[in-house]
C-alpha positions in Angstrom: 30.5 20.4 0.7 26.9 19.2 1.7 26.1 15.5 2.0 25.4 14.0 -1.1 22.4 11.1 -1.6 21.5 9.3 -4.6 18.6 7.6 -6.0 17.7 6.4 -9.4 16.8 8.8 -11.8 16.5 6.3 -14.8 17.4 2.3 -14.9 20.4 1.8 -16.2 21.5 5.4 -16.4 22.1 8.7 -14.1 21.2 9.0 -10.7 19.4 11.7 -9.1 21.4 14.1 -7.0 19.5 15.3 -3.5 20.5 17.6 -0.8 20.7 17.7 2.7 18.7 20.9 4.2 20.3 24.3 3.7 23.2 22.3 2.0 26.2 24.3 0.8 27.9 23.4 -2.6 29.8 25.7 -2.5 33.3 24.8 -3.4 36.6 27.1 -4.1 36.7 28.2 -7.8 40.0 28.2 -10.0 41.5 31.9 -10.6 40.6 33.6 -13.7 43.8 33.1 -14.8 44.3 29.2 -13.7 46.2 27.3 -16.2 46.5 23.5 -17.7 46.9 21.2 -14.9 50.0 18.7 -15.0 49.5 15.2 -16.0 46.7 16.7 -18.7 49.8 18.2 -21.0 48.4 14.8 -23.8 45.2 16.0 -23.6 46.2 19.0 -26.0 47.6 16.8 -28.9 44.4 14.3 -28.6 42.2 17.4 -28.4 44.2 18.7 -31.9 43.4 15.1 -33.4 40.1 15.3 -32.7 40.4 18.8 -34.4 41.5 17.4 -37.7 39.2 14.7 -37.6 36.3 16.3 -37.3 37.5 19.3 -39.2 36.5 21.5 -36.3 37.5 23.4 -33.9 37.1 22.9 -29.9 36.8 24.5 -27.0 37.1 22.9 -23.3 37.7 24.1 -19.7 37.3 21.9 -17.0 37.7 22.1 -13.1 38.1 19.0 -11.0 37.2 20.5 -7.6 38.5 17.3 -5.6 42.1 18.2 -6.7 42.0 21.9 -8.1 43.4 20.6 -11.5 41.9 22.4 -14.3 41.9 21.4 -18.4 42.4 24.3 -21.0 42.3 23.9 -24.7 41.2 27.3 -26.4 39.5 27.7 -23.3 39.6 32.0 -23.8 38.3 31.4 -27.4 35.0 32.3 -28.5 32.1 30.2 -29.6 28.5 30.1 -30.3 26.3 29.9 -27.3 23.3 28.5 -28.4 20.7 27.1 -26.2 23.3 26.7 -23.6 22.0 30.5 -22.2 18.4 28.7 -20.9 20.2 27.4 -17.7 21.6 31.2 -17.3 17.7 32.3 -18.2 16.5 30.1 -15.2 19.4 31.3 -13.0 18.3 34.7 -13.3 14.6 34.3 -13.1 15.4 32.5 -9.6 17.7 34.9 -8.3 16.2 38.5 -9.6 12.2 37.8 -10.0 11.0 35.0 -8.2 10.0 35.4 -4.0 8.9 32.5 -2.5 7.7 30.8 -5.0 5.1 33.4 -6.2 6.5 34.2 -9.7 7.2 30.5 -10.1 3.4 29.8 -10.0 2.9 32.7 -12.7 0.8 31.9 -15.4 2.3 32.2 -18.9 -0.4 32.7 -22.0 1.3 32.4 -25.6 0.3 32.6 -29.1 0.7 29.4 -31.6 2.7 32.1 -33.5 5.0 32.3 -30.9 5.4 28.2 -30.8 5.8 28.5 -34.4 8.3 31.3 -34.6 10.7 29.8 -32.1 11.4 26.7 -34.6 11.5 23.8 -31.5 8.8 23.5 -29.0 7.8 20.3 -27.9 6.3 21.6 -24.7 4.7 25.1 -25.1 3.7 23.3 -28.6 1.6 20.8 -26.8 -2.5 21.6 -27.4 -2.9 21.8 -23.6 -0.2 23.8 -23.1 -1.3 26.4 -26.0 -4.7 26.5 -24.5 -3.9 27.3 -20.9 -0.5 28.5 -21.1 1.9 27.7 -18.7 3.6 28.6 -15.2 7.0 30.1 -15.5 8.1 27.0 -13.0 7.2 25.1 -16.0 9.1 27.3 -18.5 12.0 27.2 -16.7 11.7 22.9 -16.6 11.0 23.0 -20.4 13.5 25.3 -21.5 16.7 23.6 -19.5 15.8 20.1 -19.5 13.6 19.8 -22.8 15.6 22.8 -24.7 12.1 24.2 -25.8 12.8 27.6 -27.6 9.1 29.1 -27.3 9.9 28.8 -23.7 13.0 30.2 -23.2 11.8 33.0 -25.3 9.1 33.6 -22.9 11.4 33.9 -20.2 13.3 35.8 -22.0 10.5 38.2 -22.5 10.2 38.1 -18.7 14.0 38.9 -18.1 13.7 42.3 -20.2 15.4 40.7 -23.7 18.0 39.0 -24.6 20.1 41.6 -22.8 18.8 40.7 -19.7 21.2 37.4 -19.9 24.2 39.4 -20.5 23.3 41.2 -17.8 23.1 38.6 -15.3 26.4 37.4 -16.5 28.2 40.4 -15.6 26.3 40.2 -12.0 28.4 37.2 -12.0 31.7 38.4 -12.8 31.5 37.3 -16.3 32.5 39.5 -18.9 32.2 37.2 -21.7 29.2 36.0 -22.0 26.5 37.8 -24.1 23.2 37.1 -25.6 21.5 39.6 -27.9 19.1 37.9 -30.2 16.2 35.7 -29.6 16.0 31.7 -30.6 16.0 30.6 -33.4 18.1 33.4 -34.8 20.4 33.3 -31.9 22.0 30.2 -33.3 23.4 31.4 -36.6 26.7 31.0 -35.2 28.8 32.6 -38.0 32.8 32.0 -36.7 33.2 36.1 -37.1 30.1 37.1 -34.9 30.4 38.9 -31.7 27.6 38.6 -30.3 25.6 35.6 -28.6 29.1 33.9 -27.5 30.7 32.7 -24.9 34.2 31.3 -23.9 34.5 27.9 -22.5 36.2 29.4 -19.6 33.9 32.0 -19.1 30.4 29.4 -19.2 32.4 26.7 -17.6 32.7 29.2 -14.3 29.6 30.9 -14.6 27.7 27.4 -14.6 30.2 26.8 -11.5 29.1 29.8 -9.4 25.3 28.8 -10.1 25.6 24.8 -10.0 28.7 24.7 -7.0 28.5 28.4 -5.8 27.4 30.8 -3.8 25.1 32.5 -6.7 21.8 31.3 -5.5 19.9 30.3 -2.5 20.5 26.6 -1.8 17.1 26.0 -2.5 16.9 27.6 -6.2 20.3 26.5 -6.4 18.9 22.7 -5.9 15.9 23.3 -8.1 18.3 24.0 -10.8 20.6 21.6 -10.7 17.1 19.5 -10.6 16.5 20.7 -14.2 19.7 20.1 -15.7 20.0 16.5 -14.1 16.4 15.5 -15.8 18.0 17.0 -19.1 16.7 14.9 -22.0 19.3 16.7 -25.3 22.6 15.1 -23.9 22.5 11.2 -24.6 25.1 11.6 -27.8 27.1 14.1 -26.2 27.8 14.3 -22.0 25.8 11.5 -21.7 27.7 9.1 -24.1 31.3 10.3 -23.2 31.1 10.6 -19.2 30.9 6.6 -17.0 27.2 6.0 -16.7 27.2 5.7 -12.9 28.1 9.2 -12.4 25.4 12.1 -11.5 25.1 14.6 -14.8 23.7 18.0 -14.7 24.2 19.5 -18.1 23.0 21.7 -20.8 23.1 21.4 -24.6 23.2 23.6 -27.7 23.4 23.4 -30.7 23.8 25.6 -34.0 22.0 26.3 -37.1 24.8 26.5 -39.0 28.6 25.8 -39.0 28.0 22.5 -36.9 28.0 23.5 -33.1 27.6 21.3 -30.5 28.1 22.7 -26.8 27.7 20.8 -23.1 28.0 22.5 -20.1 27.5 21.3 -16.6 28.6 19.4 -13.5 29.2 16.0 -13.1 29.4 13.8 -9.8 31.8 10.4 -9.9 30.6 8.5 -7.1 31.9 9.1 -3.9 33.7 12.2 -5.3 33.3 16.1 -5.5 32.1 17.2 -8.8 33.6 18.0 -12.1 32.9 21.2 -13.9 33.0 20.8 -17.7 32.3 22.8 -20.4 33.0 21.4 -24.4 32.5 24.1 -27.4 32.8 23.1 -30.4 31.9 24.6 -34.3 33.0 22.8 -37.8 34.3 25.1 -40.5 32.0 24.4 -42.8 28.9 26.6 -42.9 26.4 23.2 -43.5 27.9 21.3 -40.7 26.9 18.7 -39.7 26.6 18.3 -35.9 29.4 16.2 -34.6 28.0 14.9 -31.5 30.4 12.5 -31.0 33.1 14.9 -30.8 31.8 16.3 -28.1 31.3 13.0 -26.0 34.8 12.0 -27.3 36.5 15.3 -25.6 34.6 14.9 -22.3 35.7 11.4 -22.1 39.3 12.5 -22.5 39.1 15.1 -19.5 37.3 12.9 -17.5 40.0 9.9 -17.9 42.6 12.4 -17.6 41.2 14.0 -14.4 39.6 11.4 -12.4 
């Protein structure tokens, strides 16, 4: 583990997370086929509660890398993915196109269509933004920390497709994860597709091996988690079930139908390595709604239960 410093990223809330020069985060990942960890065994009956009281059905795998206990509930299950593929869109734009910082500074141009199209832009939508365009450094910031769709659509376009995302999950050892349609379309999230999913297991460790691995230079690796710290979708979800003094790098998404709410990320108690957590969840009913809270109310469980 590198050293760890922390200044304020908000009053009253998160705290920044910095690193040391050519600091390593990287930490020893679970096996593939890691199991429940004892002590969590109540987690599963709360977690079916929170099933029927929600009438939905959820998905969680966490890691506690201070201890090497893990938390599976339908962790091999699929579910929507959602917006929750920008972070892998940034990952692979740092890893496979940019050098030094040169196709960081590229300038994106982009058509109001485009802003239209996407259905949520409150970036690229901006009037300067649509009449200069804007770097794919900014992109990347919009689309992971603001969820914009026109901009993760644009790097999308810059990755090759949607396809490009599965393929940089499979450079990952990730079999699961797919992408194959563009935003908004991609978050249809009918419970019998198989295509733009993802397992909780399967994003949980893929988020690991780009947030607390080896994937990516420390430096991209830091910009990242940079992003997904600065986050701005998770306040009913991550950000309402996790202690408010600990470090939150996270991703949201969110369906157009059938209620999902996802978080993904890495968390920091203070004082303590992280905690890898990903929460899936979809309702059975095609109109929803969003349950944010059950979201926040799973991480809150794992986290007691783990820490």
């Amino acid at each position: 583990m590198g050293t760890l410093g922390h200044t304020k990223l908000r009053p009253g809330r998160r705290t920044a997370l910095t690193l040391g020069a050519g600091a390593a985060l990287a930490v020893a990942l679970p096996a593939a086929s890691a199991h429940a960890a004892t002590g969590t065994a109540g987690l599963a009956r709360r977690f079916r509660a929170l099933e029927e009281e929600y009438a939905a059905r959820l998905g969680v795998y966490a890691y506690d890398t201070a201890t090497g206990r893990s938390v599976r509930y339908r962790a091999d299950e699929t579910f929507a993915l959602c917006s929750v593929f920008k972070t892998l869109a940034a990952g692979a734009v740092l890893r496979d196109l940019d050098r030094n910082g040169e196709f960081l500074a590229k300038r994106i141009r982009y058509t109001e269509q485009q802003v239209t199209d996407s259905g949520y832009a409150p970036v690229t939508g901006r009037p300067e933004n649509l009449a200069d365009g804007m770097t794919v450094e900014a992109l990347c910031a919009a689309a992971v920390s603001e969820s914009d769709n026109c901009a993760g659509n644009l790097l999308l376009s810059e990755l090759g497709g949607p396809t490009g995302i599965t393929r940089f999950c499979r450079s990952l050892g990730d079999r699961t994860t797919r992408l194959d349609r563009w935003e908004p379309d991609l978050n249809s999230a009918e419970p019998w597709r198989t295509t733009d999913i993802t397992t909780p297991h399967a994003i949980g460790r893929t988020y690991a091996r780009l947030l607390l691995g080896r994937a990516l230079p420390d430096a991209d690796r830091e910009r990242l988690t940079g992003w997904l710290i600065a986050n701005t979708t998770n306040g009913e979800r991550f950000g309402t079930g996790l202690p408010d003094d600990w470090t939150l790098a996270d991703k949201t998404g969110g369906g157009a139908s059938y209620g999902v709410a996802n978080d993904v990320g890495v968390a920091w108690p203070p004082g303590r390595p992280p905690l890898l957590l990903a929460v899936l969840s979809t309702k059975k009913d095609p109109a929803g709604p969003t349950e944010n809270a059950l979201v926040a109310r799973a991480a809150a469980q794992v986290a007691a239960a783990l820490t």
